[in-house]
C-alpha positions in Angstrom: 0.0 0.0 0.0 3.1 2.4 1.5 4.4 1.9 -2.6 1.3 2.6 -4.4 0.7 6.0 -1.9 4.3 6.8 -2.7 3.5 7.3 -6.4 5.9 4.4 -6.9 3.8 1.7 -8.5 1.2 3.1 -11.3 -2.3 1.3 -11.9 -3.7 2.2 -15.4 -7.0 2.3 -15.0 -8.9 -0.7 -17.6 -10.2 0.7 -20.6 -13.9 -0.2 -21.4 -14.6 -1.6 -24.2 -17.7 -0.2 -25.5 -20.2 -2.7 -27.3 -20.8 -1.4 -30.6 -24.5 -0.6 -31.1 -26.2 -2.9 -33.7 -29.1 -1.7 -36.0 -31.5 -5.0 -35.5 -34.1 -2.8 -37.9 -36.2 -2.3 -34.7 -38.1 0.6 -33.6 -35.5 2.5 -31.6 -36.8 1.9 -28.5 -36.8 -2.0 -28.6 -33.5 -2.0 -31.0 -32.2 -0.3 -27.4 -33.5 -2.5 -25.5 -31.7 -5.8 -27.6 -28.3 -3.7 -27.6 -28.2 -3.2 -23.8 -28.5 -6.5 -23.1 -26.0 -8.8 -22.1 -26.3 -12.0 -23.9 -25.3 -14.1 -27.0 -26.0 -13.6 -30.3 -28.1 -16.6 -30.3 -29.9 -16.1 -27.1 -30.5 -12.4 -28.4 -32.3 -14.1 -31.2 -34.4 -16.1 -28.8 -35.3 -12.7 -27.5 -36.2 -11.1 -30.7 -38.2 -14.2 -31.6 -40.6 -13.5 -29.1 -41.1 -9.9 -29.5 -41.4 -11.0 -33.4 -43.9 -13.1 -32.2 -46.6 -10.5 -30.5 -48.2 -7.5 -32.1 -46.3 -5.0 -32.9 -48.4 -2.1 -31.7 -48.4 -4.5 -28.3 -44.9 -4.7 -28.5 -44.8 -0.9 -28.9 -46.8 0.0 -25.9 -44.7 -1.8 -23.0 -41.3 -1.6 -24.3 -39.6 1.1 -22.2 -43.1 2.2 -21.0 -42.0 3.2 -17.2 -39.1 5.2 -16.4 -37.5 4.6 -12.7 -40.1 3.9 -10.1 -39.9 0.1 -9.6 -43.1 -0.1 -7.8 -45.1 0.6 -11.0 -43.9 -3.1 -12.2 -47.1 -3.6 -10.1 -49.1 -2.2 -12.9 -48.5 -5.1 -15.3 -49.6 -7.9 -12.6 -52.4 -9.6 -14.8 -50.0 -9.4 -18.0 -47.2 -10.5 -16.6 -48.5 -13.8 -15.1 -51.3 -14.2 -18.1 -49.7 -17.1 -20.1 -49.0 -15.8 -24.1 -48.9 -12.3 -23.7 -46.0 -10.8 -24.1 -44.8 -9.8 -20.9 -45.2 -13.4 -19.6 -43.1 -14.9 -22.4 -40.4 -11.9 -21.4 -40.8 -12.9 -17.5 -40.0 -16.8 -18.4 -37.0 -16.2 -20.6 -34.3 -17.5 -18.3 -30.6 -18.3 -20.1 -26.8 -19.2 -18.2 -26.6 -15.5 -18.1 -30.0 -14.4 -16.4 -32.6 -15.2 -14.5 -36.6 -15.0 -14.8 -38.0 -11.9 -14.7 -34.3 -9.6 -15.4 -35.3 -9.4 -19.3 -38.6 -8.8 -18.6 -37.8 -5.7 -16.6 -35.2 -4.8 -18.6 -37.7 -4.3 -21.2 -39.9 -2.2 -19.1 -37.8 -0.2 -17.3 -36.2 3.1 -20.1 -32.3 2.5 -20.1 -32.3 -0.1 -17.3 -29.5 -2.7 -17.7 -28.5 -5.8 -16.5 -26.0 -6.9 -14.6 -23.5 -10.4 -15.0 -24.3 -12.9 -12.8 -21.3 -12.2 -10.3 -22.5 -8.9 -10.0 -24.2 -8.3 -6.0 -27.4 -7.0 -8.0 -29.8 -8.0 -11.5 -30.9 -4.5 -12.8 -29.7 -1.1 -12.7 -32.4 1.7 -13.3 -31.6 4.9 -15.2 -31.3 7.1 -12.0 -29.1 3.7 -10.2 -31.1 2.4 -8.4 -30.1 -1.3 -7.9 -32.4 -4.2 -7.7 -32.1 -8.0 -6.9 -34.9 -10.0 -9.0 -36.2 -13.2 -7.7 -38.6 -15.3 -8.6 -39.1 -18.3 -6.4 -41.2 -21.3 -7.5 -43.2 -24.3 -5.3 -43.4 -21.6 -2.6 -40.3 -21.9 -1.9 -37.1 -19.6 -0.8 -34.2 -17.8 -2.9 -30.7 -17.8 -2.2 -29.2 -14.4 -2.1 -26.8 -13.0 -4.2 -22.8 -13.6 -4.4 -22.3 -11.2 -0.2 -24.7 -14.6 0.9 -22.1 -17.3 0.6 -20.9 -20.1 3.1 -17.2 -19.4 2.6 -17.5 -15.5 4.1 -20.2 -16.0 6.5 -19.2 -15.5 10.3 -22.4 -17.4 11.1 -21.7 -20.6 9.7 -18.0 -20.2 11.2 -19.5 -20.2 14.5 -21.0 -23.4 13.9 -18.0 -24.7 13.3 -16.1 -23.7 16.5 -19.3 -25.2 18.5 -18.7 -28.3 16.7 -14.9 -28.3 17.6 -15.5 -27.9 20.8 -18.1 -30.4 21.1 -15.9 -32.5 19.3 -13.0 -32.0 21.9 -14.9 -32.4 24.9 -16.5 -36.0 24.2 -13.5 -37.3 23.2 -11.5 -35.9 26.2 -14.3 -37.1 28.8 -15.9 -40.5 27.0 -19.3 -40.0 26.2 -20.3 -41.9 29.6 -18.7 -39.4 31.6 -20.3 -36.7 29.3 -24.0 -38.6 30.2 -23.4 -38.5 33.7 -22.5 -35.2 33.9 -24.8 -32.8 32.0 -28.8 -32.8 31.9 -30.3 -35.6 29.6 -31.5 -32.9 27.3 -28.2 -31.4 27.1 -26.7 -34.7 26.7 -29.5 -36.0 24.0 -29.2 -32.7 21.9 -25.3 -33.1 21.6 -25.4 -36.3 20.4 -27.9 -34.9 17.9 -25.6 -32.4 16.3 -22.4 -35.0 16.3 -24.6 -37.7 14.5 -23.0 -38.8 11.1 -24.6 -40.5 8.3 -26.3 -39.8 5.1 -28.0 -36.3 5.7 -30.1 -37.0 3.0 -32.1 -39.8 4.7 -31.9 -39.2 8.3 -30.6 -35.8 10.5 -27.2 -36.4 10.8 -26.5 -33.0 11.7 -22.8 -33.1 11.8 -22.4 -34.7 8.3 -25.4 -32.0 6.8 -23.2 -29.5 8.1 -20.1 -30.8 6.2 -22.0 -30.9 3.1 -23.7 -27.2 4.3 -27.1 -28.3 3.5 -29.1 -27.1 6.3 -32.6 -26.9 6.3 -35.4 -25.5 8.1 -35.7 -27.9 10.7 -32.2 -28.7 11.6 -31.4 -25.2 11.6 -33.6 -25.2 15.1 -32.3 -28.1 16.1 -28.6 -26.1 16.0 -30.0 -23.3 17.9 -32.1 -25.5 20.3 -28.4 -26.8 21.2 -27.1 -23.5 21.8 -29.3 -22.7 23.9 -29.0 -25.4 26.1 -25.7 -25.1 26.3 -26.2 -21.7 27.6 -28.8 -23.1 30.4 -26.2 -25.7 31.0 -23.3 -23.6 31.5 -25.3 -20.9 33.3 -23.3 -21.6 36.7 -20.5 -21.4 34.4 -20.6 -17.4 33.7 -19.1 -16.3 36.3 -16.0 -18.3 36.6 -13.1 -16.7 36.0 -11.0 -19.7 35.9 -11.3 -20.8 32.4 -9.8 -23.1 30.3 -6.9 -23.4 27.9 -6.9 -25.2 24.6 -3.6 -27.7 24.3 -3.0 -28.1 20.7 -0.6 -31.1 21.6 -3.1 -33.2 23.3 -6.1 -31.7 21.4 -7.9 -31.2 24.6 -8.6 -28.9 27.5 -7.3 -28.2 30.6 -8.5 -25.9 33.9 -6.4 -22.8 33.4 -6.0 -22.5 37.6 -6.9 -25.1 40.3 -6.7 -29.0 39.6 -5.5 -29.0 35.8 -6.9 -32.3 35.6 -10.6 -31.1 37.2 -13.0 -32.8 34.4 -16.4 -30.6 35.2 -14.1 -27.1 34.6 -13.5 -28.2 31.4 -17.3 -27.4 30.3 -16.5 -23.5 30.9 -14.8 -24.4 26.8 -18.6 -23.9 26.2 -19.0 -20.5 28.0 -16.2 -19.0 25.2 -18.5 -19.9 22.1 -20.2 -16.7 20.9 -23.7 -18.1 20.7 -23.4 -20.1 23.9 -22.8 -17.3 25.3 -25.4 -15.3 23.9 -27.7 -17.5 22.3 -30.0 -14.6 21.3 -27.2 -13.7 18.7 -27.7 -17.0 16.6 -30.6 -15.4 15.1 -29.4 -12.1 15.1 -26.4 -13.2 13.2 -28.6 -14.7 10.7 -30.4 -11.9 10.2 -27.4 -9.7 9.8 -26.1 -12.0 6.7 -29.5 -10.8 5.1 -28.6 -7.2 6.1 -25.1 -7.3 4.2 -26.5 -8.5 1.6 -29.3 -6.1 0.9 -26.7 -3.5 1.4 -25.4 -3.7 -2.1 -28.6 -4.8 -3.5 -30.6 -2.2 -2.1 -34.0 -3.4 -3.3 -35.7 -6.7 -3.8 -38.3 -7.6 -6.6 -40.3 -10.6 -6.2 -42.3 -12.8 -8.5 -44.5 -15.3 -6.7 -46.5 -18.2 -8.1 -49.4 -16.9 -6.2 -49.6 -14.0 -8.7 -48.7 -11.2 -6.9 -45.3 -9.2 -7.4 -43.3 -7.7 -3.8 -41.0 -5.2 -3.4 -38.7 -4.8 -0.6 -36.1 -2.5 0.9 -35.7 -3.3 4.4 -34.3 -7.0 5.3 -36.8 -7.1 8.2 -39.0 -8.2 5.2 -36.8 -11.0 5.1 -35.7 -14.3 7.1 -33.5 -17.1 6.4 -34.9 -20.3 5.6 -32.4 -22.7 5.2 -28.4 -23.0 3.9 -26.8 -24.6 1.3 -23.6 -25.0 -0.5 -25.0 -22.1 -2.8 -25.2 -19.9 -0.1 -28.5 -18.6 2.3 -31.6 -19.0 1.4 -34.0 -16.4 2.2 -37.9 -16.2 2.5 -40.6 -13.6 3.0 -41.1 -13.3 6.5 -44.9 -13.3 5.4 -44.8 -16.3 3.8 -42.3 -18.3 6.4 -44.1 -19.7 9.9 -41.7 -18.4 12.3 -41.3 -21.0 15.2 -40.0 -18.8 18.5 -40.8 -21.9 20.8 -37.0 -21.5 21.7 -37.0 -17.8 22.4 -39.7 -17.7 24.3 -39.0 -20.7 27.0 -36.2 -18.7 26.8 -37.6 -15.8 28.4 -39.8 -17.5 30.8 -36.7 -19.4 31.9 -34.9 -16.0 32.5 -37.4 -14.6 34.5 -37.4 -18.0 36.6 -33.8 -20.4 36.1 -34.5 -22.1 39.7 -38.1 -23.0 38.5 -39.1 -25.5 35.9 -36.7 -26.6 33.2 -36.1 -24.7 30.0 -36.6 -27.8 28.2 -39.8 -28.3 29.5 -41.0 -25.2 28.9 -39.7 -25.3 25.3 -41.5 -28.4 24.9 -44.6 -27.2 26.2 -44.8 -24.0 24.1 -43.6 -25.6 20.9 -46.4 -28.0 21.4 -49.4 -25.8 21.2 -48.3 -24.5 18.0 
């Protein structure tokens, strides 16, 4: 950095190359619209095939008929999703290079244009503003753009760690002395997210999370665990002991008193970020939505149910699931959101001597 500041490296800045602008003996709005965007000559043909194949005067009226306010897309609702009109063959033109629905608006929007697929947002409008187009099918979720994968996600990090030291701990201890030790439900949960096998058939947490396919379901299981963990440890907060990781042994050991004292061990727990906060496992989740929509600004959404949203807020927003592809996001709306966890949570706070938390989660999560 110190050579670049002193003046003595130069970076030329990359020339663009302009695309040269092809006469495709349109009218001049749509012969715009097929220059701006960014596909192949062949799948440009596949575009100009359908426009070919729809009135003209049709053609005409929509192409380039709104400016810049995004929300006006919601105009063309009954069109859009009426199977052979136009703007419904324009909405389900999908290619390597785009998605449903980015042509489509392309083609409404004066000027618009489309971004490559590694770009953090679909569609640029004329006065910049950026938007992210989905359009989720079978009800289900979408995965958000290239800030949403696994590889820079803090989140899914954290997992990891509380695996590790999971991991650690029952092969330190034996799982017998781990079963003797903690509560059944504490016990019975870890056991849960250690289990190996084929994720695909049965929960196998531990293996799901090596393959980073993590649906709805497991996803509580994980923060079920954490919490737990946090109940479990909750004599644990104050100690100012410790532990100390030994890289030799691949184990812990007290940091003070009897080095070989088993039951301080468990304080590894304490030093996991959402044992000791569980309330941040969602939090963080929700934040991975947040960076996201920070350089997409705005989200367009086609849904089966034939109605079109538009959201710039991630509140709007909650992960579903994960994948290898990244996080998967739904509609708050149209996602059942199960607090069973969060809200034993906060009975057990008001009352830790009392009943257990896992009782209480069970009995809220039941009446659901």
């Amino acid at each position: 950095m110190s050579l670049l500041e002193n003046g003595l490296i130069i970076i030329k800045e990359k020339t663009k190359i302009e695309k040269d602008f092809v006469d495709y003996h349109l009218p001049k709005d749509q012969n715009t619209f097929i220059n701006k965007l960014p596909l192949s000559s062949s799948e440009l043909s596949r575009v100009m095939d359908i426009l070919a194949s729809h009135d003209i005067n049709v053609t005409n009226d929509f192409c380039y008929c709104e400016d810049s306010s995004i929300s006006s897309v919601q105009l063309y609702v009954k069109e859009i999703y009426t199977p052979g009109h136009l703007l419904n063959d324009l909405f389900n033109f999908k290619c390597e290079a785009v998605g449903r629905g980015e042509v489509l608006l392309a083609f409404i929007f004066r000027d618009s244009v489309i971004h490559g697929a590694s770009a953090s947002f679909d569609l640029m409008l004329v006065d910049g503003t950026k938007i992210e187009i989905k359009a989720p099918q079978n009800s289900g979720g979408f995965r958000i753009g290239v800030q949403g994968s696994i590889g820079s996600s803090t989140f899914f990090s954290n997992l990891l760690d509380a695996r590790r030291t999971l991991r650690i701990l029952f092969k330190q201890h034996g799982k017998e002395w781990f079963k003797n030790t903690v509560s059944s439900d504490f016990y019975e949960s870890s056991i849960s997210f250690l289990a190996e096998g084929d994720f695909k058939k049965e929960p196998a947490l531990s293996s799901a999370i090596d393959y980073a396919e993590l649906n709805a379901n497991r996803l509580l299981d994980l923060k079920l665990w954490f919490f737990l963990a946090h109940v479990e440890t909750f004599s644990y907060r104050d100690n100012t002991a410790g532990v100390i990781y030994d890289p030799a042994f691949d184990d812990f050991i007290a940091r003070y008193g009897n080095p070989a004292s088993k039951i301080e061990t468990l304080t590894a727990f304490t030093f996991l970020k959402y044992v000791k906060d569980p309330m941040k496992y969602a939090s963080d989740l929700e934040d991975e939505i947040d960076k996201w929509m920070k350089h997409a600004e705005n989200v367009l959404i086609f849904n089966e149910d034939v109605n079109i949203n538009f959201h710039n807020t991630p509140d709007d927003m909650i992960v579903d699931a994960i994948s290898q592809n990244g996080f998967k996001v739904k509609e708050r709306y149209n996602k059942k959101i199960n607090t069973s966890v969060e809200q034993a949570f906060a009975e057990w706070n008001d009352d830790p001597e009392g009943v257990s938390f896992y009782k209480r989660f069970k009995r809220i999560d039941s009446q659901k």
